[in-house]
N, C-alpha and C positions, 0 to 999 in steps of 0.2 A: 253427938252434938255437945258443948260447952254447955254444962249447966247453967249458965250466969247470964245469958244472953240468949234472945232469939235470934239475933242478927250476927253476931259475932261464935267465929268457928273457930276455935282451936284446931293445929292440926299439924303432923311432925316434918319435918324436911329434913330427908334421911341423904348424905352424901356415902353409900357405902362403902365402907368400912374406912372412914375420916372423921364423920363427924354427924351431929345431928341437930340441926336447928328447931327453933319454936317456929311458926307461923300462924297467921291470924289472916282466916277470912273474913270478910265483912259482908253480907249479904246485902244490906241498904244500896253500898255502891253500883253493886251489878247482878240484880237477882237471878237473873236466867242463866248468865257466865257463869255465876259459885254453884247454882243448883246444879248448873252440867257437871263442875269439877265435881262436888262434892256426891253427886250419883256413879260417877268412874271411879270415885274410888276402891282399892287402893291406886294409884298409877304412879309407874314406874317408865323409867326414859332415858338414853342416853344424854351426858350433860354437854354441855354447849359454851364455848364464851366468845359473845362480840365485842372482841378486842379488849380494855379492860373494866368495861364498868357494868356491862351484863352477862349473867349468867343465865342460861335458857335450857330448858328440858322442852326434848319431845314428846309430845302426845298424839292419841286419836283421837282425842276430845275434837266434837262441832258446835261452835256456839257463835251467833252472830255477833258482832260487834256493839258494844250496848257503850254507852255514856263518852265515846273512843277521845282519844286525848292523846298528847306527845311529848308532853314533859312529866317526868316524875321524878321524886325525889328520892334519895338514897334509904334503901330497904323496904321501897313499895315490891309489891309483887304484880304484874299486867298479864293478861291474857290477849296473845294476838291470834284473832281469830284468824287472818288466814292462812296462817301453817298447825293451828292447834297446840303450838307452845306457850307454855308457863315459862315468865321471864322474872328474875328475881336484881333488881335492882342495886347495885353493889358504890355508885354515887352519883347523883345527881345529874339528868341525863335528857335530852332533846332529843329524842326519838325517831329518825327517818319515817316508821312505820305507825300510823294509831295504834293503840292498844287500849283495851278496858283495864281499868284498875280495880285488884277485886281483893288487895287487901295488901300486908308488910309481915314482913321477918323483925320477930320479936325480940332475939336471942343470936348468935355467935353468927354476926353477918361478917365478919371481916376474914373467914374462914372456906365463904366463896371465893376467895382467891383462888384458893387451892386445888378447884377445879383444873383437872388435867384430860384429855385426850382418852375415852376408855372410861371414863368415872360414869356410874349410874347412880341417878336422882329415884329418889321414891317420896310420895308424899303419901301419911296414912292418917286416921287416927289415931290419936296416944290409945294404948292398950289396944294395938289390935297389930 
């Protein structure tokens, strides 16, 4: 857990062997959503892009859809409960699907571009 905060989770977004981002959960937004991700951790997932403004990994994560919403802004991070992926926000976006919003990329977002076919996402703790 982030020393600094109860509610606020640091936590790494690893594109292996490209690149590794910061991330920032927020627990206020979607307690049960972050508690899910943040009890699966580590998880790891093939990466994803819907077309060019989202980036999404797979998970087994199950969490129902909590606060759900369909616009977000460039470098939130959503959780769509009904395939279990973490979706990472790449620019400012209307959503076909609800999603909970359960936190943003804090560091080297323009780097998901680079997301290719074959790329696997990991998300962990720093130091672990």
């Amino acid at each position: 857990m982030s020393a600094g905060s109860v509610s606020k989770i640091d936590l790494v977004l690893d594109l292996k062997g490209k690149v590794q981002m910061k991330i920032e959960l927020k627990r206020h937004l979607a307690p049960k959503t972050v508690g899910a991700i943040l009890r699966g951790l580590p998880l790891e997932g093939n990466s994803h892009m819907m077309g060019s403004s989202i980036a999404f990994m797979d998970t087994t994560l199950t969490a129902g859809g909590e606060k759900l919403r369909t616009q977000f802004k460039k470098g939130e991070v959503g959780f769509m409960a009904s395939n279990g992926s973490i979706c990472f926000f790449l620019e400012d976006v209307a959503s076909a699907k609800p999603m909970t919003l359960v936190g943003k990329i804090t560091s080297n977002i323009e780097m998901l571009k680079e997301v290719k076919p074959g790329d696997v996402f990991s998300i962990f703790q720093d130091g672990t």
